[in-house]
TORKOL-4160 file (C-alpha; in steps of 0.2 Angstrom, whole numbers, padded with zeros to 4 digits, m for minus):
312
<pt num="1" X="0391" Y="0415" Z="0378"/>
<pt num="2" X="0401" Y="0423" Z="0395"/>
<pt num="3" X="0391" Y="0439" Z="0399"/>
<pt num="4" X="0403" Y="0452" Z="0402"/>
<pt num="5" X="0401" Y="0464" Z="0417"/>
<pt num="6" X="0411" Y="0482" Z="0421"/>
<pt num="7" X="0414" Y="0482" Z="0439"/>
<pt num="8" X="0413" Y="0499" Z="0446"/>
<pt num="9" X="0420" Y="0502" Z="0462"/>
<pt num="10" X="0428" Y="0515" Z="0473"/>
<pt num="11" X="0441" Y="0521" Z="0462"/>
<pt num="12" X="0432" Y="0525" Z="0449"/>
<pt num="13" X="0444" Y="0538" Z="0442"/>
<pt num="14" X="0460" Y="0530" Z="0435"/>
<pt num="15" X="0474" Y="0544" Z="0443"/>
<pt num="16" X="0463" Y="0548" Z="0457"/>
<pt num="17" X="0455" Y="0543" Z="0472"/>
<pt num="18" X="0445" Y="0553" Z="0486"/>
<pt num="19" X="0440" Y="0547" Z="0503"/>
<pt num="20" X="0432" Y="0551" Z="0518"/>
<pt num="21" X="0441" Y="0544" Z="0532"/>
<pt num="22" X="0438" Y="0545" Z="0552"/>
<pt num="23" X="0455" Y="0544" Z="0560"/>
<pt num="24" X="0460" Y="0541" Z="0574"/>
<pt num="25" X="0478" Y="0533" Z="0573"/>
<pt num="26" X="0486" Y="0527" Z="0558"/>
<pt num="27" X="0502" Y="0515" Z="0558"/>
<pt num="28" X="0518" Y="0523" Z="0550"/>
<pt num="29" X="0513" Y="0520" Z="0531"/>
<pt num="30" X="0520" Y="0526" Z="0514"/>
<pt num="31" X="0511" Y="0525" Z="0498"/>
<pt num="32" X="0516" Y="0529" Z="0478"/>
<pt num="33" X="0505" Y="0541" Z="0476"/>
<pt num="34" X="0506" Y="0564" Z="0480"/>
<pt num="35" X="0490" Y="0563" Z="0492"/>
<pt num="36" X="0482" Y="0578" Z="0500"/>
<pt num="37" X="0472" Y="0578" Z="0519"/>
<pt num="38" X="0461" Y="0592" Z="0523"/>
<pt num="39" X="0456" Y="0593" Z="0540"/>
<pt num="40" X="0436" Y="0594" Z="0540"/>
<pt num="41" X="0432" Y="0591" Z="0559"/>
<pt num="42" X="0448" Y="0589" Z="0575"/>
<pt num="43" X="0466" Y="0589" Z="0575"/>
<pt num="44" X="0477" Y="0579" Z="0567"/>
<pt num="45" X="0498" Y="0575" Z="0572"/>
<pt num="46" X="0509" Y="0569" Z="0558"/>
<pt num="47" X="0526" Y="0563" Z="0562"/>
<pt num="48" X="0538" Y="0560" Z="0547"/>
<pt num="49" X="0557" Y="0558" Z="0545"/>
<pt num="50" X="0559" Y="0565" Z="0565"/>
<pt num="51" X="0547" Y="0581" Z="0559"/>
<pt num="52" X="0531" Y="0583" Z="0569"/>
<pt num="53" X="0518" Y="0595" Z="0564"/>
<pt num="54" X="0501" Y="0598" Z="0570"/>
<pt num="55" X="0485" Y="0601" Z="0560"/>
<pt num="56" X="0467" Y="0609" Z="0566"/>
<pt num="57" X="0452" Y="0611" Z="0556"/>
<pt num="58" X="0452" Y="0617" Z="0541"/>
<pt num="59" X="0471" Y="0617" Z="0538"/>
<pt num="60" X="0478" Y="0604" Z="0524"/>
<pt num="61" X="0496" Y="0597" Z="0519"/>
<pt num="62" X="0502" Y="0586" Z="0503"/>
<pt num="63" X="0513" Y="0571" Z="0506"/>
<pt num="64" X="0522" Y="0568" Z="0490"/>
<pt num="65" X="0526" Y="0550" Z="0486"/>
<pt num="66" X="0537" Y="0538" Z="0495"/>
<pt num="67" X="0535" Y="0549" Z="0511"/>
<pt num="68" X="0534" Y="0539" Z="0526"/>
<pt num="69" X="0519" Y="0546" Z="0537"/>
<pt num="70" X="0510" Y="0541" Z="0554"/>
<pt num="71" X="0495" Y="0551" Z="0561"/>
<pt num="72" X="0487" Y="0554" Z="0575"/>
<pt num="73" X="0471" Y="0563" Z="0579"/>
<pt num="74" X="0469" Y="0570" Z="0597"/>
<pt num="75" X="0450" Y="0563" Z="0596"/>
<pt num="76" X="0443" Y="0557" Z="0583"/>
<pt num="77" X="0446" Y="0566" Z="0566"/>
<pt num="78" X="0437" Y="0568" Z="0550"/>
<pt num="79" X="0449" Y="0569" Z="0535"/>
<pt num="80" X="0445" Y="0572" Z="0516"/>
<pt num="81" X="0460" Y="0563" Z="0506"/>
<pt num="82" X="0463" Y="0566" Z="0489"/>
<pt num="83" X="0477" Y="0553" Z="0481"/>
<pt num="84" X="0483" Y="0558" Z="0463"/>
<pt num="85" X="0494" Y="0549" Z="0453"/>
<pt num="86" X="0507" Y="0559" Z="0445"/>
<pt num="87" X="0504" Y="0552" Z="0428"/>
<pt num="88" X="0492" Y="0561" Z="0427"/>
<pt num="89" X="0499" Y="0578" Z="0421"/>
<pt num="90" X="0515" Y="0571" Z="0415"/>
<pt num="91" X="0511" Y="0575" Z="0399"/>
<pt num="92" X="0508" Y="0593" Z="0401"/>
<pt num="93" X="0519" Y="0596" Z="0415"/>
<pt num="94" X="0532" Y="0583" Z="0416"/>
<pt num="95" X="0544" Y="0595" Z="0427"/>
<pt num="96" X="0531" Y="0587" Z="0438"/>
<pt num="97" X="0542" Y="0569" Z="0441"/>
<pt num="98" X="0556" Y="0579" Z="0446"/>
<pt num="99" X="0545" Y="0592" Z="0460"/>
<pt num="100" X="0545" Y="0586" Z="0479"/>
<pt num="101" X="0531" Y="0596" Z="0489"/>
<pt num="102" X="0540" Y="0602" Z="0506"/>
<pt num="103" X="0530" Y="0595" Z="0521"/>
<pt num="104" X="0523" Y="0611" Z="0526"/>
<pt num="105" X="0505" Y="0618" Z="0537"/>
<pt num="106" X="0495" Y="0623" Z="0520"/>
<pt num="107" X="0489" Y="0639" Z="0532"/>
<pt num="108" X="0505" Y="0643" Z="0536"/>
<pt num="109" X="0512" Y="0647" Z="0517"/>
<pt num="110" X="0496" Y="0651" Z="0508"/>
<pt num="111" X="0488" Y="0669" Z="0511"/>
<pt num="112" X="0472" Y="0666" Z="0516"/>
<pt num="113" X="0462" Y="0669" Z="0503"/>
<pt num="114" X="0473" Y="0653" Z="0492"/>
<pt num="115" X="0469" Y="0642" Z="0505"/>
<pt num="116" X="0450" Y="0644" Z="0507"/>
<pt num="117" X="0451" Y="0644" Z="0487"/>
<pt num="118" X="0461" Y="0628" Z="0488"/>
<pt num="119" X="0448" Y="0620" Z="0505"/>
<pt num="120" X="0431" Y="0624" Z="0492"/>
<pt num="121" X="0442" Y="0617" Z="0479"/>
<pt num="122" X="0444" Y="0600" Z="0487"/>
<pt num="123" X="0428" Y="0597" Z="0495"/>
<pt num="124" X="0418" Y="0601" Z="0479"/>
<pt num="125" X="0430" Y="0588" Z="0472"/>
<pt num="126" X="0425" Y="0577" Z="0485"/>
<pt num="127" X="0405" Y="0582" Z="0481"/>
<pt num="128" X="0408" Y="0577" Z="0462"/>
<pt num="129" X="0416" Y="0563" Z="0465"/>
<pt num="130" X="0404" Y="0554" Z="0477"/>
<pt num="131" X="0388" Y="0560" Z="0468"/>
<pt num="132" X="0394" Y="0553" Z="0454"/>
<pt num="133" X="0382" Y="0565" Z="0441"/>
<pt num="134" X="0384" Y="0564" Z="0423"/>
<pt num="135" X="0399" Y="0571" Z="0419"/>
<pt num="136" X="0406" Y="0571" Z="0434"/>
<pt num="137" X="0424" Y="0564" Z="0427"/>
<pt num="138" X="0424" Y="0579" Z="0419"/>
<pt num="139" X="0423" Y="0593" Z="0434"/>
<pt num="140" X="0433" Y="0580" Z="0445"/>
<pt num="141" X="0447" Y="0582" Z="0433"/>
<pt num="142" X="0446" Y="0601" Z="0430"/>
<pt num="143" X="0444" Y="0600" Z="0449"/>
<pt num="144" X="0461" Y="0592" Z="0451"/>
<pt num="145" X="0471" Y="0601" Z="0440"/>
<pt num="146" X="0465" Y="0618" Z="0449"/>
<pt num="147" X="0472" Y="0610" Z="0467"/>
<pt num="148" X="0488" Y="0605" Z="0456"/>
<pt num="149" X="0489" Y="0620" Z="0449"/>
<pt num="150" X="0486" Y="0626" Z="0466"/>
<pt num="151" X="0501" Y="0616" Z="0475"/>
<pt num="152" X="0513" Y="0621" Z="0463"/>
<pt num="153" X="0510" Y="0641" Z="0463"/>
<pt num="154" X="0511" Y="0642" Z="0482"/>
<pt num="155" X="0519" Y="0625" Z="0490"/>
<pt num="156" X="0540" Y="0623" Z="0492"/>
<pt num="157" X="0545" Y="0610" Z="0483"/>
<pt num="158" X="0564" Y="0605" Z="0479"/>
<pt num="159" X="0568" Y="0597" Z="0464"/>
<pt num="160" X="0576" Y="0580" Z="0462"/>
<pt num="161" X="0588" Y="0571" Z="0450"/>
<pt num="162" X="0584" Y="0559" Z="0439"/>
<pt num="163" X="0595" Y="0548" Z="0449"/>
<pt num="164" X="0586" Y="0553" Z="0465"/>
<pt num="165" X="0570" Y="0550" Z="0458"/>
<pt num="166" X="0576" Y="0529" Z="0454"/>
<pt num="167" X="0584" Y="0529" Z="0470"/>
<pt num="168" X="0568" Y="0534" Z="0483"/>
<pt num="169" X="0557" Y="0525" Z="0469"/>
<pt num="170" X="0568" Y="0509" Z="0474"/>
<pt num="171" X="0568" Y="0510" Z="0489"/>
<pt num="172" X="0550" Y="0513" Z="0491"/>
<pt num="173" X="0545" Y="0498" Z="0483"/>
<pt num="174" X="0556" Y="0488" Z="0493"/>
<pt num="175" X="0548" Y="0495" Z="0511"/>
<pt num="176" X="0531" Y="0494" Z="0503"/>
<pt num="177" X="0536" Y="0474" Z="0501"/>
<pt num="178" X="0542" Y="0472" Z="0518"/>
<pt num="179" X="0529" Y="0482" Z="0526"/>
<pt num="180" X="0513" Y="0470" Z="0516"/>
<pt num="181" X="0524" Y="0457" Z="0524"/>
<pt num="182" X="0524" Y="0460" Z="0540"/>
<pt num="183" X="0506" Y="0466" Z="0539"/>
<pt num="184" X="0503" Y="0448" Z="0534"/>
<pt num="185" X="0512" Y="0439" Z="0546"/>
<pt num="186" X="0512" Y="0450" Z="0561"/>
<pt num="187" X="0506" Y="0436" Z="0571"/>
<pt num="188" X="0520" Y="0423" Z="0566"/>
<pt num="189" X="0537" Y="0425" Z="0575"/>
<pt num="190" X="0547" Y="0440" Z="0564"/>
<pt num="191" X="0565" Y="0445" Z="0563"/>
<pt num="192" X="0574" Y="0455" Z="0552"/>
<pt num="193" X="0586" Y="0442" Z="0552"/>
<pt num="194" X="0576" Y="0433" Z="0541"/>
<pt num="195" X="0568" Y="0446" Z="0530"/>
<pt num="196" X="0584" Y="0454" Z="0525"/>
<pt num="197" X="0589" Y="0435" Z="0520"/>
<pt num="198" X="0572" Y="0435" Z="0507"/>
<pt num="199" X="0577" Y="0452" Z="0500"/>
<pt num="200" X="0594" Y="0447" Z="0498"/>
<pt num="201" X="0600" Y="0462" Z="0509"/>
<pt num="202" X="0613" Y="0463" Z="0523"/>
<pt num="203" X="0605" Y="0468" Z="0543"/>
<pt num="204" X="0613" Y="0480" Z="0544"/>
<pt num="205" X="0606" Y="0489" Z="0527"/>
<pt num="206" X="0589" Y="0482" Z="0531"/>
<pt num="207" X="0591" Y="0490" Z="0548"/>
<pt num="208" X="0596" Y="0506" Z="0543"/>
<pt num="209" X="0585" Y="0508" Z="0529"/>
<pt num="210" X="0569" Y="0503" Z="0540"/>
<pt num="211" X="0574" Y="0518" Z="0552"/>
<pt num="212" X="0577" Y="0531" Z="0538"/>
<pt num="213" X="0559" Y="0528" Z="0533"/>
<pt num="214" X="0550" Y="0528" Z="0548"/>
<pt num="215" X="0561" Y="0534" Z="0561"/>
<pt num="216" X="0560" Y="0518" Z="0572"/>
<pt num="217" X="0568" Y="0501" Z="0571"/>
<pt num="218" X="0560" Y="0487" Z="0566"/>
<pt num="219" X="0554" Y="0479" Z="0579"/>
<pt num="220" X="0546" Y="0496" Z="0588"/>
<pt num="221" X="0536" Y="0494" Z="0571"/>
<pt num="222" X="0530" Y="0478" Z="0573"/>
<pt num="223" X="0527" Y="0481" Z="0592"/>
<pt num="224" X="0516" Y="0496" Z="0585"/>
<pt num="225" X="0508" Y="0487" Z="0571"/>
<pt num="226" X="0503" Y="0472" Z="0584"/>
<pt num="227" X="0497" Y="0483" Z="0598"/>
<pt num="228" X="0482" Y="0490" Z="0588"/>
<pt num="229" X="0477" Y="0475" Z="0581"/>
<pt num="230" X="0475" Y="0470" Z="0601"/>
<pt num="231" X="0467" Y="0485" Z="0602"/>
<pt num="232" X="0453" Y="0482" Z="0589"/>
<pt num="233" X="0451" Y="0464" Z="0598"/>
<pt num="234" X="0449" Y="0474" Z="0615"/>
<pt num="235" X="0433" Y="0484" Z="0608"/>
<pt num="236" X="0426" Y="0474" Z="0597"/>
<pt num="237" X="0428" Y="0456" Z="0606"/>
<pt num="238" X="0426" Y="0450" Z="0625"/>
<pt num="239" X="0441" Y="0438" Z="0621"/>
<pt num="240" X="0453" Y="0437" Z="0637"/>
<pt num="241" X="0468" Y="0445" Z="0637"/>
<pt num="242" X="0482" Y="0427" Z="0634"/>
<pt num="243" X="0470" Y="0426" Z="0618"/>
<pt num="244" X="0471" Y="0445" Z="0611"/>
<pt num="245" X="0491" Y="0442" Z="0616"/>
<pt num="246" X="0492" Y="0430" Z="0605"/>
<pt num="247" X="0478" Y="0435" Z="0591"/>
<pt num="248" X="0490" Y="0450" Z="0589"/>
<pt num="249" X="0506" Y="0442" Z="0590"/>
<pt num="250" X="0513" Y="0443" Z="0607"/>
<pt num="251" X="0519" Y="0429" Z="0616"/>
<pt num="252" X="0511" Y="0432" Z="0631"/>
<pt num="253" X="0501" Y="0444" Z="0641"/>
<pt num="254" X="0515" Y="0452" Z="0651"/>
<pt num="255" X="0522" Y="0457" Z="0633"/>
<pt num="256" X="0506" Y="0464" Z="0627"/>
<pt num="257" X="0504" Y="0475" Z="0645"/>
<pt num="258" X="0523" Y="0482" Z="0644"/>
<pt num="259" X="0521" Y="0486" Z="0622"/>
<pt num="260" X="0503" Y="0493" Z="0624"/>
<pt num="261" X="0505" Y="0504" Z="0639"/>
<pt num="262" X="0521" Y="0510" Z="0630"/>
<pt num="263" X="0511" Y="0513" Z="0614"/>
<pt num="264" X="0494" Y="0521" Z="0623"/>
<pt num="265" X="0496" Y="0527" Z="0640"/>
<pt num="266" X="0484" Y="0511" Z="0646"/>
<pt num="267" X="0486" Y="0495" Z="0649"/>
<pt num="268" X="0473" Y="0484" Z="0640"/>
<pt num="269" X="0463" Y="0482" Z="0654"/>
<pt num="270" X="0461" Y="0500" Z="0657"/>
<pt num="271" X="0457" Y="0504" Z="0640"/>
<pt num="272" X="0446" Y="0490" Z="0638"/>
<pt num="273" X="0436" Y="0497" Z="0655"/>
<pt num="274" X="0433" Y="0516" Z="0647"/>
<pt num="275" X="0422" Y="0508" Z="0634"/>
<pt num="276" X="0413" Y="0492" Z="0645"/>
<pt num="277" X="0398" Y="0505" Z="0646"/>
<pt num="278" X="0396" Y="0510" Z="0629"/>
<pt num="279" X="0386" Y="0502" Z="0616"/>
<pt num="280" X="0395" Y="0491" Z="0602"/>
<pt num="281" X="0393" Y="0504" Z="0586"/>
<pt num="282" X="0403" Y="0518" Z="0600"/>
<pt num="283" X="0415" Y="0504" Z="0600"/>
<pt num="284" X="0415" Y="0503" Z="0581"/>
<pt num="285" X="0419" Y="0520" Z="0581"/>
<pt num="286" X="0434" Y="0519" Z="0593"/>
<pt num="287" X="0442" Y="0507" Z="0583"/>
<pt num="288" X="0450" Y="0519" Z="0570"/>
<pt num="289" X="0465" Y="0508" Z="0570"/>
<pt num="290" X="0472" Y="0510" Z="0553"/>
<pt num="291" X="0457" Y="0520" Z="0547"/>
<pt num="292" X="0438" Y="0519" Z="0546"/>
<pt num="293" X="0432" Y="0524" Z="0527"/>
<pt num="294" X="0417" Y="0532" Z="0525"/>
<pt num="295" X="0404" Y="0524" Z="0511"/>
<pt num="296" X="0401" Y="0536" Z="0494"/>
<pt num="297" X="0384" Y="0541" Z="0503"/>
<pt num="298" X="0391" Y="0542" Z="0522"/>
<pt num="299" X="0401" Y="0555" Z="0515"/>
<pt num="300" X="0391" Y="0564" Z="0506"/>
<pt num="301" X="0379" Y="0566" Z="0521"/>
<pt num="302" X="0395" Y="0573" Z="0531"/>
<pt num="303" X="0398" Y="0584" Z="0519"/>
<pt num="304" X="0382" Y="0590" Z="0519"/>
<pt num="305" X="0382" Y="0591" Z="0537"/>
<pt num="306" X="0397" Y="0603" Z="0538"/>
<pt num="307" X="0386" Y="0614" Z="0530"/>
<pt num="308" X="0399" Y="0629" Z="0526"/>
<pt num="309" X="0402" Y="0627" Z="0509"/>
<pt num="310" X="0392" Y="0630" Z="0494"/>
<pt num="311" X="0398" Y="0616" Z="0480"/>
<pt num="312" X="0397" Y="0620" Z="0463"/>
């Protein structure tokens, strides 16, 4: 007789999922899910739709779904992400499908007292979630309907037709298909030419819908997507400059020199050369390319280390 196993994993709450995650760049990325990011240690820049806003420590904001979003951290920058689906409260509050959260500092529009209520709120979340105690699925959920309950009383939101709401939902799922195909085949020769022929969509529809999204064109994506791949290959291997170009899709080195001195200020030699004298797990570090997760125990430890909070 099959033995049957229950896999337990990260996600270990159906409609929710918390992370730890050092940052210290992150490609322009949409996801399906309303996600909170509390600041815990540096600064953090978020460019969306041609809107750039800057985060410190300590301050938050909440992307609703389908929003297109890009970080980056002026050093490296600790963030506690909370993801929630928003199944989860359609059944009590199904005004909910309809609510857009305007993209907003979290310091800025709560009064003060709110917003340290809503930072212990989050990070006990966090502490539940990762120690994983009996019961925990019980306080992580009254925990999550506080920050709900939280965003909705003190957040500007708009609201948006139900024909809205199939529309961004559409169009979502088409980027999120193009984007995991280009993210699988960055190093192969791409043009839009011929993913607008899979989706069965015209360039120029393709084109226009890609900048609306991430307010660039298609091929100042891939440039971007490619360039930190031939960053992580910089740090993490002594692989010569001709083979990073073409591990990471350029066709040659002159290309890779012109994209990623245009994306960091550096060439790749010169980025390569700040970290020649430091040991391989600094480099680890560095890498933050799309982002670094923490381990349940790694964060636990950090949040521990932050020491400024009493969890419940």
């Amino acid at each position: 007789m099959q033995q049957e196993y229950e896999l337990i994993d990260h996600s270990i709450l159906k409609n929710v999922k918390v992370f730890l995650v050092n940052l210290d760049y992150r490609t322009p990325h949409i996801h399906g899910d309303m996600e909170m990011c509390l600041i815990l240690n540096g600064s953090v820049t978020l460019f969306s739709r041609s809107r750039q806003l800057h985060f410190d420590k300590d301050d938050f904001f909440l992307l609703s779904p389908c929003t297109p979003h890009e970080l980056r951290a002026d050093k490296h920058a600790l963030i506690l992400s909370i993801q929630i689906k928003k199944s989860l409260c359609m059944d009590y509050y199904p005004q909910i499908n309809g609510m857009e959260f305007l993209l907003v500092s979290g310091r800025s529009v709560f009064p003060s007292e709110k917003a340290n209520l809503l930072r212990d709120t989050a990070i006990s979340l966090a502490y539940a979630y990762f120690s994983m105690e009996k019961g925990f699925e019980f306080k992580c959920m009254s925990l999550v309907n506080e920050l709900l309950y939280l965003f909705v009383c003190h957040l500007p939101t708009v609201c948006l037709s139900e024909d809205g709401q199939k529309k961004q939902w559409i169009h979502y799922e088409r980027i999120q298909e193009i984007t995991e195909y280009i993210d699988a085949h960055y190093t192969e020769k791409l043009l839009l030419t011929d993913i607008a022929e899979m989706q069965h969509l015209s360039l120029h529809y393709l084109s226009h819908l890609f900048k609306d999204y991430f307010q660039m064109s298609f091929q100042q994506y891939l440039a971007a997507l490619r360039c930190e791949k031939a960053r992580q290959l910089l740090l993490l291997t002594n692989l010569n400059l001709l083979d990073i170009s073409l591990e990471s899709g350029f066709s040659d080195i002159k290309y890779l020199n012109k994209a990623f001195a245009k994306q960091y200020g550096y060439s790749p030699r010169e980025y390569r050369a700040q970290f020649d004298l430091e040991e391989l797990p600094s480099k680890q570090r560095s890498i933050l390319s799309t982002q670094e997760f923490l381990s349940p125990k790694a964060s636990l430890i950090s949040l521990n280390r932050l020491g400024e909070t009493a969890f419940g």
